[in-house]
C-alpha positions as CSV (number, residue, x, y, z in Angstrom):
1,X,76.6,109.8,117.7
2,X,77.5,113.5,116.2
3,X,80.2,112.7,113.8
4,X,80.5,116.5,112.7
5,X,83.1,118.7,115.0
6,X,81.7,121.5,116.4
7,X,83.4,124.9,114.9
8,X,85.8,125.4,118.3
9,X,87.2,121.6,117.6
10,X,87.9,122.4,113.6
11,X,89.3,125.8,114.8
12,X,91.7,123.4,117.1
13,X,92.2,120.8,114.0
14,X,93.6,123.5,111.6
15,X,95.6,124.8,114.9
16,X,97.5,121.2,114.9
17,X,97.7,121.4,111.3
18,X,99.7,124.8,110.9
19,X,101.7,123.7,113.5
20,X,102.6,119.8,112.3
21,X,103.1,121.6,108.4
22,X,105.4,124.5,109.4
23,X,107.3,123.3,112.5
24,X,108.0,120.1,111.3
25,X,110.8,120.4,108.6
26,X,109.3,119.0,105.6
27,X,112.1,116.2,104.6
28,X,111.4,114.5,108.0
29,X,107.6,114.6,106.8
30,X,108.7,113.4,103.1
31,X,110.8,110.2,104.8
32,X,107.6,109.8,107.1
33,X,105.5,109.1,104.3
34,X,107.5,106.9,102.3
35,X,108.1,104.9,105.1
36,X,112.0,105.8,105.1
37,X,112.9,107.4,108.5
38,X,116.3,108.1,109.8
39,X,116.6,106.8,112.9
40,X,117.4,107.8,115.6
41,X,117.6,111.2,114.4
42,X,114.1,112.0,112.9
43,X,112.2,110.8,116.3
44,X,114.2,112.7,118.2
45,X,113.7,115.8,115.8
46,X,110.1,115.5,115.7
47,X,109.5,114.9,119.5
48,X,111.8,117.6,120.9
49,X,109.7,120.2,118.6
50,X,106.0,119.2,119.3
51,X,107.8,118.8,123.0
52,X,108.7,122.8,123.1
53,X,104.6,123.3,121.9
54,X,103.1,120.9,124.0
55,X,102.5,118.4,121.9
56,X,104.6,115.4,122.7
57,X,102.5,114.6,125.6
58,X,98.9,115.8,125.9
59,X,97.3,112.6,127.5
60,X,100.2,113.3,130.4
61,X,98.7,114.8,133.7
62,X,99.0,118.3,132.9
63,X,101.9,118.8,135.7
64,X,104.1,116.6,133.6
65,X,103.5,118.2,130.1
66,X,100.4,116.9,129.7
67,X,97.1,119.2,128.4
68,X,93.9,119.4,129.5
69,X,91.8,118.2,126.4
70,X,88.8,116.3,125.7
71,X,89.0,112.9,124.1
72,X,88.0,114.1,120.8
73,X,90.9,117.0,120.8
74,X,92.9,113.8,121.6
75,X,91.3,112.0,118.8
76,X,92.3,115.1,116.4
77,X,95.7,115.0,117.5
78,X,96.5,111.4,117.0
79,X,94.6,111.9,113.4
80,X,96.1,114.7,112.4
81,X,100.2,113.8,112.9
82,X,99.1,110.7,110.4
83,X,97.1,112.5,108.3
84,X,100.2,115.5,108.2
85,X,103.0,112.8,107.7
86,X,104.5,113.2,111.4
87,X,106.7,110.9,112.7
88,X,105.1,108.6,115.1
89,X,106.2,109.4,118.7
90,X,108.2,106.7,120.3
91,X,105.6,104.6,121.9
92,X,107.6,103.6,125.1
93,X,108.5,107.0,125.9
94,X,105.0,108.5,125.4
95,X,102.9,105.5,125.6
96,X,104.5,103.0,127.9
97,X,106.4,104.4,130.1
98,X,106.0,108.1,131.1
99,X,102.2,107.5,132.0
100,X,103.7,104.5,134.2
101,X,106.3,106.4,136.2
102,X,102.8,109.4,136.4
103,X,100.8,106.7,137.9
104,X,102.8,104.4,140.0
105,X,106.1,106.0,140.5
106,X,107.8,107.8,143.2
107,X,107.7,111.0,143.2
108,X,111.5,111.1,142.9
109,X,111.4,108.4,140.0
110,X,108.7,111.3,138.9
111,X,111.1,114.3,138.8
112,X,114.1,112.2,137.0
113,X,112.4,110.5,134.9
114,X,109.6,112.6,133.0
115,X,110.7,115.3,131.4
116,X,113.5,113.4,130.2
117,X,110.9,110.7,128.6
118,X,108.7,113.6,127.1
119,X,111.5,115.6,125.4
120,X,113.2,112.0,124.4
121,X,116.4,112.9,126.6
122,X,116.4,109.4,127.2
123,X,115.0,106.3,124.7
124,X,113.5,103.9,126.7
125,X,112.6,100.2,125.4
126,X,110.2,97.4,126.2
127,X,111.3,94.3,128.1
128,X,108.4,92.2,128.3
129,X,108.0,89.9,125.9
130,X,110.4,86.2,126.5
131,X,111.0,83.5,124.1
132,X,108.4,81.5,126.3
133,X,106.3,84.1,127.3
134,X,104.7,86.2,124.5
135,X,101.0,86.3,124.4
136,X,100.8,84.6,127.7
137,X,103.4,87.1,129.4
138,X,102.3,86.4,132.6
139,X,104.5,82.8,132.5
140,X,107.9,85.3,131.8
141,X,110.7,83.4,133.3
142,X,113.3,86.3,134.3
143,X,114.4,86.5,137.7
144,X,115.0,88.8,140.0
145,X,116.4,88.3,143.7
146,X,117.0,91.1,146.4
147,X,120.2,91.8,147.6
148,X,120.9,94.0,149.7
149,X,119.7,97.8,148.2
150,X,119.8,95.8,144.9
151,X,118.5,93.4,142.7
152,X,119.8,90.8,140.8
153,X,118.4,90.2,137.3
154,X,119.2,87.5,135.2
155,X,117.4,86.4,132.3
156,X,116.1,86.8,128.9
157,X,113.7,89.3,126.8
158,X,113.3,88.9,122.7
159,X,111.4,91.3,120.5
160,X,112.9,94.5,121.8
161,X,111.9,96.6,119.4
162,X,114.5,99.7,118.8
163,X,116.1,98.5,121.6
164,X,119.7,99.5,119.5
165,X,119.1,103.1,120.4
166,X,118.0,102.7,123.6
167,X,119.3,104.7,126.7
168,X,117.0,102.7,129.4
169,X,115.1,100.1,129.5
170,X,111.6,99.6,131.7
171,X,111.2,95.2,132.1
172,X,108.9,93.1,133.7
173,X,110.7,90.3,136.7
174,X,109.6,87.5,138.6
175,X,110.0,88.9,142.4
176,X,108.5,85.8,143.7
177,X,107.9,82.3,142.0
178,X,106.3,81.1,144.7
179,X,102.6,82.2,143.9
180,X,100.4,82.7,141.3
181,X,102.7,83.7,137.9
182,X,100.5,86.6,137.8
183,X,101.0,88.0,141.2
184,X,105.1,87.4,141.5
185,X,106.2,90.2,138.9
186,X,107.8,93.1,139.8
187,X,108.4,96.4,137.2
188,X,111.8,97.6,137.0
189,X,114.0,100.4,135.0
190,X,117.6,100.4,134.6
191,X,120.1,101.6,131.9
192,X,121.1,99.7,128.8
193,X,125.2,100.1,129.6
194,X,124.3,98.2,132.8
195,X,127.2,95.6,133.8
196,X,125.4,92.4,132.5
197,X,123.0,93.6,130.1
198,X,124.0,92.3,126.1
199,X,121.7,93.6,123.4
200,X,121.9,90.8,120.0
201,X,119.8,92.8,117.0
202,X,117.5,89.6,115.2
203,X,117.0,90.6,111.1
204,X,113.5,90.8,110.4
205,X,111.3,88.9,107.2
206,X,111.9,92.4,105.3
207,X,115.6,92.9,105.9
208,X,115.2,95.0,108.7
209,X,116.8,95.5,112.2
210,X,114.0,96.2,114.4
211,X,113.7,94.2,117.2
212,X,116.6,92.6,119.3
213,X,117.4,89.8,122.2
214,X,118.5,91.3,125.1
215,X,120.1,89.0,127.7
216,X,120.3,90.1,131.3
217,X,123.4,88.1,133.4
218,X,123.7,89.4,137.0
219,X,122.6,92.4,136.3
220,X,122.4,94.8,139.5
221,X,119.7,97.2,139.5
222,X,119.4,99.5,142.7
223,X,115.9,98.7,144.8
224,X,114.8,102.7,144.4
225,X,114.3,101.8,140.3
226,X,111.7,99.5,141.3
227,X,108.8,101.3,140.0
228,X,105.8,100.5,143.0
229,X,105.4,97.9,145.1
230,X,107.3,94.4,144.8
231,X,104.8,91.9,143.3
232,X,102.9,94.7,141.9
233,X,104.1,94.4,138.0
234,X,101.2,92.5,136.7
235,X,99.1,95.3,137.8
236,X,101.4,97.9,136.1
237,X,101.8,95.9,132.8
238,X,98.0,95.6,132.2
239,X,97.9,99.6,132.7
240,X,100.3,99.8,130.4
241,X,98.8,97.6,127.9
242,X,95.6,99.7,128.0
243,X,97.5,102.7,127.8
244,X,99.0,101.2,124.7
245,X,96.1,99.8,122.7
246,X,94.2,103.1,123.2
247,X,96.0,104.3,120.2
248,X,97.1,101.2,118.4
249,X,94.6,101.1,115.6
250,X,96.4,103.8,114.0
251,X,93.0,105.2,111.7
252,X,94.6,108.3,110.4
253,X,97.8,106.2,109.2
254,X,95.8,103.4,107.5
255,X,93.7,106.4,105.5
256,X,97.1,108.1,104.0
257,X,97.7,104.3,102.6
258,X,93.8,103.7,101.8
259,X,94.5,107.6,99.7
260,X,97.7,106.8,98.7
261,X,96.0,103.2,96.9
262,X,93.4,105.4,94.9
263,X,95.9,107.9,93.7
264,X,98.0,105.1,92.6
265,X,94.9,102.8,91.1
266,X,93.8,106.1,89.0
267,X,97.4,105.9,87.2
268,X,97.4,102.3,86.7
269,X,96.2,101.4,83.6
270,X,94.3,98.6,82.3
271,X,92.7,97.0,78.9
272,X,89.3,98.7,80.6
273,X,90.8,102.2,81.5
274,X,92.5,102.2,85.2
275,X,92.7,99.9,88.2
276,X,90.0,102.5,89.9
277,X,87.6,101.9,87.2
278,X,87.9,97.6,87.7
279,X,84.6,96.9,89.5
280,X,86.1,94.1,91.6
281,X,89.2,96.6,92.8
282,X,86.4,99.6,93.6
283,X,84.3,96.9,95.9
284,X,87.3,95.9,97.6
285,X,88.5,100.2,98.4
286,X,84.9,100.6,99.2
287,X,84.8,97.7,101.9
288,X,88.4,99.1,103.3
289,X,86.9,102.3,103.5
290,X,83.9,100.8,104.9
291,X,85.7,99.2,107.7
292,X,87.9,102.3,108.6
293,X,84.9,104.1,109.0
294,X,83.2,101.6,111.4
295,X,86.9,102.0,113.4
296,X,87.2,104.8,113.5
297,X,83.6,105.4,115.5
298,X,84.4,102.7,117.7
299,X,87.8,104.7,118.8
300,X,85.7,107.5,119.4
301,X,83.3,105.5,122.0
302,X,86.4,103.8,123.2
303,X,88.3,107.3,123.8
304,X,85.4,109.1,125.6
305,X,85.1,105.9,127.6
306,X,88.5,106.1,128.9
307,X,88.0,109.9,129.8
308,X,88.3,108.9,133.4
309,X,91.8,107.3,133.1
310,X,91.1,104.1,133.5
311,X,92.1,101.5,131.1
312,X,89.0,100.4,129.1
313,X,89.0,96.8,128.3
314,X,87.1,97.5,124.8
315,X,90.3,98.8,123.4
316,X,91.5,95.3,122.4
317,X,88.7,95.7,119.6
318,X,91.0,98.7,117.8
319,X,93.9,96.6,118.4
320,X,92.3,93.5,116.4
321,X,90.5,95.5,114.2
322,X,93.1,98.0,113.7
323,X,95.8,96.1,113.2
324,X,93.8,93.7,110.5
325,X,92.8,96.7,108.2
326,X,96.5,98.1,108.6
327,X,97.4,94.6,107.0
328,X,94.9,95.3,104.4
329,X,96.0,98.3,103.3
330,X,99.5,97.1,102.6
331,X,98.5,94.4,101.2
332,X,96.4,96.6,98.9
333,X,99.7,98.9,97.9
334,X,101.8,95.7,97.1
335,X,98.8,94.4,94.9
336,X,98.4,97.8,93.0
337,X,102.3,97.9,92.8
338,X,102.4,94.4,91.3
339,X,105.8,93.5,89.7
340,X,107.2,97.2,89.8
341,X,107.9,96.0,93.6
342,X,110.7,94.2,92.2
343,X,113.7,96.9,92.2
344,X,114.8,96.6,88.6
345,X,111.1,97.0,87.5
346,X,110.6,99.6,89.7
347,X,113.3,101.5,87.9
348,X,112.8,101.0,84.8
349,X,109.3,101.6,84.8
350,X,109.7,105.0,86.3
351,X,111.6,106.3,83.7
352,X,108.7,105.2,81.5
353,X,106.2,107.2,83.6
354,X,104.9,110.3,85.5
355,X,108.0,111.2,88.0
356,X,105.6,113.3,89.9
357,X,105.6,112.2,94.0
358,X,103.5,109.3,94.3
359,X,105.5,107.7,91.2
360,X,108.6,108.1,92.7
361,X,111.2,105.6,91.8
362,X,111.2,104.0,95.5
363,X,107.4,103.7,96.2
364,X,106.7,100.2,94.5
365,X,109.8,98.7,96.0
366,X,108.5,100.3,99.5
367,X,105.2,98.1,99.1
368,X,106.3,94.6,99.9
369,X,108.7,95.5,102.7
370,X,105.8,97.4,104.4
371,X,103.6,94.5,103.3
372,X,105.9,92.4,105.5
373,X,106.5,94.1,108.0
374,X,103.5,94.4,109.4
375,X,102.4,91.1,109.4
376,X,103.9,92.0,113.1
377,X,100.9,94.3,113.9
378,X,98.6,91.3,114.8
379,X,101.4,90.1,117.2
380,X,102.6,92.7,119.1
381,X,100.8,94.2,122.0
382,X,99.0,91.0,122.3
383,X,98.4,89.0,119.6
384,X,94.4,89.0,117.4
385,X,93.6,85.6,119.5
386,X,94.4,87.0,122.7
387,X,92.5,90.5,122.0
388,X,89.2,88.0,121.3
389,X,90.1,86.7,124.9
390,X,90.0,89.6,126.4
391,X,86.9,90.6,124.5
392,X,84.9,87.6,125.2
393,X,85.8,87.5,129.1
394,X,85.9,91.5,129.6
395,X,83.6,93.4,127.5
396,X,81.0,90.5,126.4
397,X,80.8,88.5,130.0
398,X,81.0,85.0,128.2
């Protein structure tokens, strides 16, 4: 494999790189990379400017806002919004969603619903996951009955992630309970302020209000939101799900924490010198790096074998490896950070030292939030053992 970019894909690299440093106001990129967003407002910011350059949407079909690049410019891109400190796009607009409504909708659902998802007119959010039907989503338990030029939903969805902002929501429904659980489902999208629909936020292990319940009680959605053919969900969510590991090993963002851990390890000293110069620290950054180098060429095979469109099962390995070394590299901030995570520490221990950006009062007290948080990466989007599933029935043939 030629792991050097030719001179016209550099050319387009620095092009993304003007663009993300100069367009994108430099607070929102600031917040970015100490892991302090405003929401909603930030997302919105950031996805309506890359939006008016083409850049909210490239792997759209180029009649929708999408452009007509290679996997590898795609590769750049994704790299260089983590690499710049961009905000990451909303991943059930441009992820989910809008490549959904390109490939099954109407054309109608089409027309009203895409440029509204790529300019972030409207926040969508995930209804997929029940509190009986996580990993094994197929065995969802949500109902929904025809009536009429309607259906009526009733059920319940948990792990709704940003759901609190959301305009619409796109959910997965039993259509048919009378055959196999994976052939009954039916996808549907309706708005949030639906009569029925009640969103309850759940607090998270780090403090946080990400994800929510959201409880569906008659809830009447009209039959021309069904997005394909009834019974034709399953089909739909496993695009989607393709669609959505394609980029979940998030290389570029797990390097800015893998740079940010050196920077920090050559300040922190030590009866030997610095952290960087502890032999048993080194071997452990070398190994991270190591294994981020080894993911990142497997994303590159795993791109340019999805060039066609289709969903290639071998993505599950960047979700499971991705989302292991993203783990790691928190785990390694909270480690370098040690007791200066603790907020009066923190404090106290910046007044001591260098003020300059990376020592910034609020970085060590960042650490073990972020450390906790993402102990959800090897959950969501299908958790590590069902990624070895898929990768022992689909890509290995045992």
């Amino acid at each position: 494999m030629q792991l050097q970019f030719t001179p016209e894909e550099e050319a387009f690299r620095q092009e993304l790189h003007h663009y993300f440093t100069t367009e994108i106001p430099a607070e929102i990129r600031q917040r970015c990379e100490a892991g302090a967003l405003n929401y909603p407002e930030d997302i919105v910011t950031t996805t309506r400017i890359l939006n008016k350059a083409g850049y909210a949407v490239p792997h759209w079909p180029v009649e929708w806002g999408g452009r007509d690049w290679t996997p590898i410019q795609h590769h750049i891109w994704r790299e260089e919004m983590s690499l710049n400190f961009v905000p990451d796009l909303l991943p059930f607009n441009a992820g989910m969603v809008g490549p959904v409504i390109a490939q099954f909708g109407s054309q109608e659902q089409k027309e009203k619903f895409l440029p509204a998802t790529a300019n972030l007119d409207i926040w969508w959010c995930q209804g997929f996951s029940e509190p009986e039907a996580g990993s094994d989503l197929a065995s969802l338990k949500t109902r929904a009955v025809r009536d009429g030029d309607h259906y009526v939903i009733n059920g319940q969805k948990t792990w709704t992630t940003l759901g609190q902002y959301a305009d619409w929501i796109f959910a997965l429904a039993r259509t048919d309970p009378d055959v196999k659980k994976q052939a009954g489902i039916s996808f549907f999208l309706f708005p949030m302020d639906t009569p029925g629909v009640e969103i309850r936020p759940i607090q998270l292990i780090d403090g946080s209000y990400e994800v929510n319940e959201v409880f569906f009680s008659d809830v009447r959605v009209p039959a021309e939101n069904l997005v394909g053919e009834e019974n034709l969900g399953w089909t739909i969510a496993k695009f989607l799900l393709g669609n959505e590991r394609s980029g979940i090993a998030r290389v570029g963002w797990t390097k800015t924490k893998v740079a940010r851990a050196k920077k920090l390890a050559a300040r922190t000293r030590t009866a030997a010198g610095t952290l960087l110069d502890d032999p048993l620290f080194a071997a452990r950054l070398a190994n991270l790096e190591n294994e981020l180098l080894a993911l990142e060429i497997t994303q590159l095979r795993v791109v340019a074998g999805s060039a066609d469109g289709k969903p290639n099962p071998a993505s599950s390995l960047l979700k499971l490896r991705g989302s292991q070394l993203q783990q790691d590299a928190t785990e390694l901030l909270a480690d370098i950070a040690g007791p200066d995570s603790l907020p009066v520490s923190a404090i106290d221990s910046a007044a001591e030292g260098d003020p300059a950006e990376i020592l910034s009062p609020d970085w060590a007290q960042l650490t073990v939030p972020a450390y906790l948080n993402h102990r959800k990466v090897t959950i969501y989007g299908g958790s590590s053992e069902v990624q070895r599933q898929i990768i022992d029935k689909a890509v290995l043939g045992l």
